[in-house]
Structure formats: structure tokens, C-alpha cells
C-alpha positions, 0 to 999 in steps of 0.5 A, spaced: 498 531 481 506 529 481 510 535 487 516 536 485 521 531 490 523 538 494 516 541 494 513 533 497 519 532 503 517 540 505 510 537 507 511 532 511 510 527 504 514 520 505 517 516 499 517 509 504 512 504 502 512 497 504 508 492 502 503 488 506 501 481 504 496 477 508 492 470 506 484 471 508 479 466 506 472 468 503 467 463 502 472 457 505 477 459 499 484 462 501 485 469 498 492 473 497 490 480 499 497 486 498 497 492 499 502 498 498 502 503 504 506 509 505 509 509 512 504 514 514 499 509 512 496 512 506 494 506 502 498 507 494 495 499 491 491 493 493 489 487 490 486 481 492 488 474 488 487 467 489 493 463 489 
């Protein structure tokens, strides 16, 4: 569902995000795990990929 910008900021719903990177290993091999999270710390996105 998409709110209307007005209807969103009356609710408390923030439109900041930031992005998270961090390098993690999984079975001795380095992964790259992003992740898009609202301010309020709602999670929009992640992906994990071998660099």
C-alpha cells in the first residue's frame, strides 16, 4: 500500500533510510551483507553477495 506523503508523516512514518554494509564470513569466504532501514529501524531491503 502506498500513503499519500500527508497521511505517512501524520503517523510518526519517517522518509529517512540509511544503508548498512558489513562484511561477514560464511564458511571462511567474506560475504557483503547491505540492508536498507528506515530511521525508525524498519528494514525496506537486504542482500548478501560475495564480493
Amino acid at each position: 500500500m502506498i500513503w499519500p506523503l500527508h497521511q505517512a508523516q501524520s503517523v510518526g512514518f519517517s522518509l529517512q533510510w540509511h544503508l548498512d554494509e558489513v562484511v561477514i564470513p560464511i564458511d571462511g569466504e567474506n560475504y557483503w551483507l547491505w540492508r536498507a532501514v528506515y530511521v525508525n529501524g524498519i528494514l525496506l531491503d537486504k542482500l548478501v553477495q560475495k564480493q
